[in-house]
Residue, then its C-alpha position, 0 to 999 in steps of 0.5 A: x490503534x496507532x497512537x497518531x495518524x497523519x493521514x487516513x487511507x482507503x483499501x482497494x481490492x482487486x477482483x479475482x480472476x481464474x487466470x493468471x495472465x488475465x486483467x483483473x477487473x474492477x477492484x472493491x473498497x474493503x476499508x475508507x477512512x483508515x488512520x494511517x502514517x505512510x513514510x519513506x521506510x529507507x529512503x529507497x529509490x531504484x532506477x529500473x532502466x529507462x525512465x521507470x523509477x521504483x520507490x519503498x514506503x513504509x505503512x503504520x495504519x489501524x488495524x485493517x484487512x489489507x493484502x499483499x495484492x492489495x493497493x493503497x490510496x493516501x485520502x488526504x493526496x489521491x497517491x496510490x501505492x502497491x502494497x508489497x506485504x503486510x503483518x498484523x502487530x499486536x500488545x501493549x495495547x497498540x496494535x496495529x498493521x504494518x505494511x510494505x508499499x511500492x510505487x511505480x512510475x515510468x516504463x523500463x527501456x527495452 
């Protein structure tokens, strides 16, 4: 467990598909209520092109099943971040999992 939360997250997963190229369909909750701290891991922003803009956080939750394919939502703002990575920490009595998260906003120029 973390030994403090400043938010608590729920864990979409989405429905898997034979083809690589076909919209997934709906996702399924695999974790509500999860104490979490969600922070800028570098302070990272990339500007793609155009008007996207790309932005790193960084997740400490309780332990929770969360994939790289997974999405995050942030209970206490309604933000959803892209989960990019995540490892499974363990001793001393505070295990925890930590994550990469991504957010996309905009669309790249052509």
């Amino acid at each position: 467990m973390i030994p403090f939360n400043t938010t608590t997250i729920t864990v979409r997963r989405p429905a898997p598909t034979d083809e690589p190229y076909e919209q997934p369909g709906p996702s399924s909750v695999v974790a509500t209520g999860v104490r979490a701290h969600i922070a800028t891991s570098r302070g990272a922003e990339n500007v793609v092109g155009g008007d996207q803009e790309v932005v790193y956080f960084r997740l400490t939750c309780d332990p929770v099943d969360l994939d790289h394919a997974d999405a995050v939502v942030d209970e206490g703002t309604g933000l959803v971040y892209d989960v990019e990575w995540a490892r499974l920490r363990q001793g001393l009595g505070l295990e925890h999992v930590e994550a990469g998260l991504r957010q996309v906003a905009g669309v790249v120029s052509a």
